[in-house]
C-alpha positions as CSV (number, residue, x, y, z in Angstrom):
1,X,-11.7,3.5,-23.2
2,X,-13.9,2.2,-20.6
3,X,-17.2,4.2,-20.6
4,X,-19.3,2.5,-18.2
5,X,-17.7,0.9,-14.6
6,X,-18.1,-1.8,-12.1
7,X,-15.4,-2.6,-9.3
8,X,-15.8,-5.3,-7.8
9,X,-13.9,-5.8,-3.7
10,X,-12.7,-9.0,-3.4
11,X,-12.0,-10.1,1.2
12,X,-14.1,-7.6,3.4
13,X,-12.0,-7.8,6.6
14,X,-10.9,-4.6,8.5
15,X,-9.4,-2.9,5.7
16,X,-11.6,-4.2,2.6
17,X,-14.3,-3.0,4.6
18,X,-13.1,0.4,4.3
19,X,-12.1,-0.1,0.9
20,X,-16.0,-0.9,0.3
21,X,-17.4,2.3,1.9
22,X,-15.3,4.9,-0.4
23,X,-16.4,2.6,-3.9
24,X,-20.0,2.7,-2.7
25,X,-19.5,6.7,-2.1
26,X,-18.1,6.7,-5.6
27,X,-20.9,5.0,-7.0
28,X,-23.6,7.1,-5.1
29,X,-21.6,9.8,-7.1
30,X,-21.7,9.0,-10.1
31,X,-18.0,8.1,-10.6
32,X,-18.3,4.0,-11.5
33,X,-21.6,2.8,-12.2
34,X,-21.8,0.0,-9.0
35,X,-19.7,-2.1,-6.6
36,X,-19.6,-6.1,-6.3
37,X,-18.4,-7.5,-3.2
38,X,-17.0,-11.3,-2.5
39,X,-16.3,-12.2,0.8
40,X,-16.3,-16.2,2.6
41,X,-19.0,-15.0,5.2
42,X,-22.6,-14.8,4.1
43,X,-23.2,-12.6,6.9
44,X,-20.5,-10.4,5.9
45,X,-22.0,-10.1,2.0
46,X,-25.4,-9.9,4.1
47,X,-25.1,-5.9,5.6
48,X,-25.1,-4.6,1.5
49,X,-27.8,-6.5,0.2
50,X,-29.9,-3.3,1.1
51,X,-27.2,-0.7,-0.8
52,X,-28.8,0.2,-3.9
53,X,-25.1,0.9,-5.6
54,X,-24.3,-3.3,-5.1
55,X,-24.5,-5.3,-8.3
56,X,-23.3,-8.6,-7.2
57,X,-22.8,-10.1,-4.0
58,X,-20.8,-13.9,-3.8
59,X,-19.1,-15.8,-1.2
60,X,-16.7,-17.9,-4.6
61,X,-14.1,-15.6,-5.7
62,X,-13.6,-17.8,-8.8
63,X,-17.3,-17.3,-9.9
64,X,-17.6,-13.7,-8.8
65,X,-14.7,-13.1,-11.2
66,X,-16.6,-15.0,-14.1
67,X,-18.9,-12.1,-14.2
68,X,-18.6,-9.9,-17.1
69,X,-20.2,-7.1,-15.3
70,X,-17.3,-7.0,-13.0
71,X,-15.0,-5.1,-14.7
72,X,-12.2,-4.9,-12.5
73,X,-10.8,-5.4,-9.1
74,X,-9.9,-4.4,-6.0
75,X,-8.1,-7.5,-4.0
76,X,-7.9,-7.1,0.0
77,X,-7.6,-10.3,0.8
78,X,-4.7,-12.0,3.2
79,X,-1.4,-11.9,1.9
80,X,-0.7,-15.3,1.3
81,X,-3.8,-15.2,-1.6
82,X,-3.0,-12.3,-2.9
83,X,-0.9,-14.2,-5.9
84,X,-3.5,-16.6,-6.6
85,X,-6.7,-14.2,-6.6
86,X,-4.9,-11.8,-8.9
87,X,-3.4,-14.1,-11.4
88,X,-7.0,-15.3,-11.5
89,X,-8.6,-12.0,-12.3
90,X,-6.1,-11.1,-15.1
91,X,-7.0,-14.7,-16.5
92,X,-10.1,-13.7,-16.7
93,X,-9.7,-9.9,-18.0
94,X,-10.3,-7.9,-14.8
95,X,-8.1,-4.9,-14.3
96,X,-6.6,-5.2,-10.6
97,X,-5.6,-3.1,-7.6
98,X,-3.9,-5.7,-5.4
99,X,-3.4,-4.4,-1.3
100,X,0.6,-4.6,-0.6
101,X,2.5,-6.5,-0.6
102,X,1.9,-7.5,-3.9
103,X,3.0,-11.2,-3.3
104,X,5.4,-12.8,-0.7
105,X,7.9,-14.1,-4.0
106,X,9.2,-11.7,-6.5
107,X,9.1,-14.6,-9.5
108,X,4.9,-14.4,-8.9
109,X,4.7,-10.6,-8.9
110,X,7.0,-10.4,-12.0
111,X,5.0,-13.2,-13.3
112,X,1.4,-10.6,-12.8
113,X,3.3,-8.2,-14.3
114,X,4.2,-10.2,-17.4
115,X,0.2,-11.4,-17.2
116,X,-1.1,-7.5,-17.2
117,X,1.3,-6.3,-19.7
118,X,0.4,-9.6,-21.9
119,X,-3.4,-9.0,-21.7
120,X,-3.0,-5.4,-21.7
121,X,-4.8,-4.7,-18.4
122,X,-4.0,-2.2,-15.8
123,X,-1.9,-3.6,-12.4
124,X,-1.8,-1.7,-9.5
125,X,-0.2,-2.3,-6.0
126,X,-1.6,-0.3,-2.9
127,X,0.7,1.6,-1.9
128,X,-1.4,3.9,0.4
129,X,0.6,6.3,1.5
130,X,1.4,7.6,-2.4
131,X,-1.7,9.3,-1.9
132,X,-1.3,10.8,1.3
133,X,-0.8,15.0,0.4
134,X,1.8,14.9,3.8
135,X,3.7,12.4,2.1
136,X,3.5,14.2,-1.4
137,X,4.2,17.5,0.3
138,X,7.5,15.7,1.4
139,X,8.3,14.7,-2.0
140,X,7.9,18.1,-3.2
141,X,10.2,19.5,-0.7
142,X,13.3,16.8,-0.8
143,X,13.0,17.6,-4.8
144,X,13.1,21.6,-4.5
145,X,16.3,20.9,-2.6
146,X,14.4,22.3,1.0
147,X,16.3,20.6,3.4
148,X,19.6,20.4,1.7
149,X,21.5,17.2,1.2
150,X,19.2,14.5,2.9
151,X,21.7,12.8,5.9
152,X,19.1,10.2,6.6
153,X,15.6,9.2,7.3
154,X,14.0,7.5,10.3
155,X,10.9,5.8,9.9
156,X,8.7,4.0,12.8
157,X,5.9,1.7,12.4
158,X,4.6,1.0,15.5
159,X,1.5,-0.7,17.6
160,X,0.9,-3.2,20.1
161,X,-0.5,-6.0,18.8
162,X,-1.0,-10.0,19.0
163,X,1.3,-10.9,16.2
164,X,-0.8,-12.4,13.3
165,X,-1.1,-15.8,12.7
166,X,1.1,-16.6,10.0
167,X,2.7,-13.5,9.3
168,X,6.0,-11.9,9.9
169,X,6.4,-8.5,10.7
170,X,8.5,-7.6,7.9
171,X,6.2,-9.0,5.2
172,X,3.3,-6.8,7.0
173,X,4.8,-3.4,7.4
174,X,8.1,-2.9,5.6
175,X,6.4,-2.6,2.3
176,X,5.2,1.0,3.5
177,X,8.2,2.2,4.6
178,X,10.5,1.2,2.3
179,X,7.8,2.7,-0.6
180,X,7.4,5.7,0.9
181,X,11.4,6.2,0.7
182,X,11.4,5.3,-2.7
183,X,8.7,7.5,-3.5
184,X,10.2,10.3,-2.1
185,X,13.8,9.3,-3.3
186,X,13.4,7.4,-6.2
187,X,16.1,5.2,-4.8
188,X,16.1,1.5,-3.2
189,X,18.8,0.4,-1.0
190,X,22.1,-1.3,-2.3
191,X,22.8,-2.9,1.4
192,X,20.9,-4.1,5.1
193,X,21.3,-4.9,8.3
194,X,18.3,-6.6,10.1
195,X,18.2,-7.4,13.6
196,X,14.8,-9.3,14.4
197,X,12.9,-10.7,17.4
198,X,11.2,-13.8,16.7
199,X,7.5,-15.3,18.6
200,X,6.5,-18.2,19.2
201,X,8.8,-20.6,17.8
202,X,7.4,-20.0,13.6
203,X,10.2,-18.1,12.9
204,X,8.5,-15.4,12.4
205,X,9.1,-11.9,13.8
206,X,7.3,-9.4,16.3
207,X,10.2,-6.7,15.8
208,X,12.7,-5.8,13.4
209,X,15.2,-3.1,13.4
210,X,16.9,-2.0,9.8
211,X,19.9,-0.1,8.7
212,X,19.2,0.1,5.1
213,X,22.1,1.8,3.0
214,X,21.1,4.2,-0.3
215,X,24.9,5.2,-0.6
216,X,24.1,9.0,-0.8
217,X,21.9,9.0,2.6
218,X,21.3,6.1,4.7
219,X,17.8,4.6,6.5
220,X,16.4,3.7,9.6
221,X,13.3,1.5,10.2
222,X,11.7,0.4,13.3
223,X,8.7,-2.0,13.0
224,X,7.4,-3.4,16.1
225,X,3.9,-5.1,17.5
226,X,5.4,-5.1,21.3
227,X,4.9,-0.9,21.9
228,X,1.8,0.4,23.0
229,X,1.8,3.8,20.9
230,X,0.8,3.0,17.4
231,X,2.9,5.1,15.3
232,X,3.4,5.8,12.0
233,X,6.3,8.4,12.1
234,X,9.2,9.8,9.8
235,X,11.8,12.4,10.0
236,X,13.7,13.7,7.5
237,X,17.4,15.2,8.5
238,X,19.0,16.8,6.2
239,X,22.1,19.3,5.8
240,X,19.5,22.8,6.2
241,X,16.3,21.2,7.9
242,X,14.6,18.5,9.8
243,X,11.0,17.5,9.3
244,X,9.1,15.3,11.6
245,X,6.2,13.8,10.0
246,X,3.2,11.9,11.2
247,X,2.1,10.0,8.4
248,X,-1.4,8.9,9.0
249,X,-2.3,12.3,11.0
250,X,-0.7,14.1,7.6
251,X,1.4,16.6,10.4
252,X,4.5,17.9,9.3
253,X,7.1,19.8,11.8
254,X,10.1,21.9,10.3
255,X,13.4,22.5,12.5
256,X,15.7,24.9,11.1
257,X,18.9,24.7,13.5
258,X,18.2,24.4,17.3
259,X,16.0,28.0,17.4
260,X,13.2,27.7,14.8
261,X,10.6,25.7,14.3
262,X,7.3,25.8,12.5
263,X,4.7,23.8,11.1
264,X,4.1,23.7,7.5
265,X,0.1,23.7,7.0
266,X,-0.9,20.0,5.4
267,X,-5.0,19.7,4.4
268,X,-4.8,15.8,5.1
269,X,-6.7,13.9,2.5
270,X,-9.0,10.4,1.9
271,X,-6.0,8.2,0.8
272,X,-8.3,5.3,0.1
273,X,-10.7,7.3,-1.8
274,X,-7.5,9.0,-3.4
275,X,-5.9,6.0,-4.5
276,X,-9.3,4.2,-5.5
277,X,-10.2,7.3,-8.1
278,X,-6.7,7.1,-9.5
279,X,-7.6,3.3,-10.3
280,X,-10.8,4.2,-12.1
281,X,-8.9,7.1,-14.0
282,X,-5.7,4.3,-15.1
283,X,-8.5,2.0,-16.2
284,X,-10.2,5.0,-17.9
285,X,-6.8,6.4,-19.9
286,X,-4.7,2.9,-19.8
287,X,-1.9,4.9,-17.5
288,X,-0.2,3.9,-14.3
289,X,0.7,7.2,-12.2
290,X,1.8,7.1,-8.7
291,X,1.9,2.9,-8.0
292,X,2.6,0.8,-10.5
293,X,3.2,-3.3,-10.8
294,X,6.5,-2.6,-11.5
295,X,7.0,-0.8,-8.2
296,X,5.4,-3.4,-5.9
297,X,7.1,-6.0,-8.4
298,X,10.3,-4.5,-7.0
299,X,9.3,-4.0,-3.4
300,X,8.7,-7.6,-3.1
301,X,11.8,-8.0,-4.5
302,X,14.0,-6.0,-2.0
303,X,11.9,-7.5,1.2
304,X,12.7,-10.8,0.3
305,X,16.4,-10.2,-0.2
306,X,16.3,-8.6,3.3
307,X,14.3,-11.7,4.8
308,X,17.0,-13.8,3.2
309,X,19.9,-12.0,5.0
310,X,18.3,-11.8,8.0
């Protein structure tokens, strides 16, 4: 049992700066003891030197994770690091909440699972959208049976975007799709088609369209940096009813036939606050609920079988 707390955030770039706010709001109440941050730029480390709840600050993730004062981990840094920055920390005994995906190579995240499991520390992957109550609202409804036999899902994960250096689309945002299906499912697909659009000569895509077969229902998913409405949208059509979701907005819209319709009343929630408690509490009772290694082990492992076939 760990009585006393300190998480340390290791890359503070758009989203591991939010991921910094909500443990410093933790720590102002009273829920982990402080927050150390590690980030390349000085003058990024520089605008919490003044936050009463920081315990560390270091520019040298390798030294930041020396610390015994740091007791665990919360790792937001580009993809292509996340393998070596969490194998790493489970060297050196930190627990670990690594940001999906969980590596770009399904041999290195089996290999972080074999390392948590062999030093008996807690491995999570961030699936965000776990924690979302629209998304667990969803779940609860495609278990009770509410809209019959489920036909198919459509997901969309949209924005437009300059395509990030490096980085293909379907490493970037399949991972929440294809988790949230799972998650409300329990199933991963058993067959794909992909058609992609590549950029810039990298071979590397900017859109990708994906038939994804679960034998009792099949899958849609459209990712895309090239449309100029960000979405994060999925419906659910099933035998009895349709719901159209909006994901990040937590918005859910019923159809029952072509005359009714109806909103079902979501209170949307923190989802980075949500899933960063459920971190302290595995650490706390040595349980994984909601997103385990072995989940993001596997998400890895299905992306890169579709990247293969594509």
């Amino acid at each position: 049992m760990v009585s006393e707390m300190n998480i340390g955030i290791i890359g503070v770039g758009y989203w591991g700066s939010k991921v910094v706010r909500e443990y410093l709001d933790l720590a102002k109440e009273g829920k982990i003891d402080g927050v150390g941050v590690c980030d390349v730029r000085e003058e990024v480390l520089n605008t919490f030197r003044d936050n009463e709840n920081i315990i560390k600050l270091s520019t040298d993730y390798k030294e930041f994770l020396k610390d015994d004062a740091i007791d665990a981990v919360h790792i937001c840094t580009n993809n292509a690091f996340h393998y070596e920055v969490a194998k790493e920390a489970l060297n050196d005994g930190k627990h670990v909440l690594l940001e999906k995906p969980m590596t770009t190579d399904s041999s290195k995240a089996y290999e972080l699972v074999e390392l948590s499991a062999h030093n008996g520390l807690i491995l999570q992957v961030g699936h965000i959208f776990r924690f979302a109550n629209v998304i667990r609202k969803a779940r609860e409804l495609v278990e009770d049976k509410y809209f019959g036999d489920i036909h198919y899902l459509t997901l969309k994960w949209t924005t437009l975007m300059q395509p990030i250096k490096g980085v293909d689309i379907i490493w970037d945002l399949l991972p929440h799709p294809l988790d949230i299906i799972h998650f409300l499912t329990g199933k991963w697909p058993s067959n794909w088609q992909v058609m992609a659009r590549q950029y810039r000569r990298e071979e590397l895509s900017e859109l990708a369209l994906i038939n994804l077969d679960y034998k009792d229902f099949v899958a849609t998913i459209e990712l895309s940096w090239l449309t100029p409405e960000r979405k994060r949208l999925m419906e659910i059509i099933g035998s009895d009813r349709m719901a159209k979701i909006e994901c990040v907005k937590q918005k859910m819209h019923i159809f029952e036939g072509n005359e009714k319709q109806f909103d079902i009343e979501i209170e949307a929630n923190n989802t980075i606050r949500e899933e960063a408690i459920n971190f302290i509490e595995s650490i706390k009772n040595q349980r994984m609920p909601f997103n385990s290694h072995i989940i993001g082990a596997k998400n890895v492992d299905v992306i890169e079988k579709i990247m293969e076939s594509i």
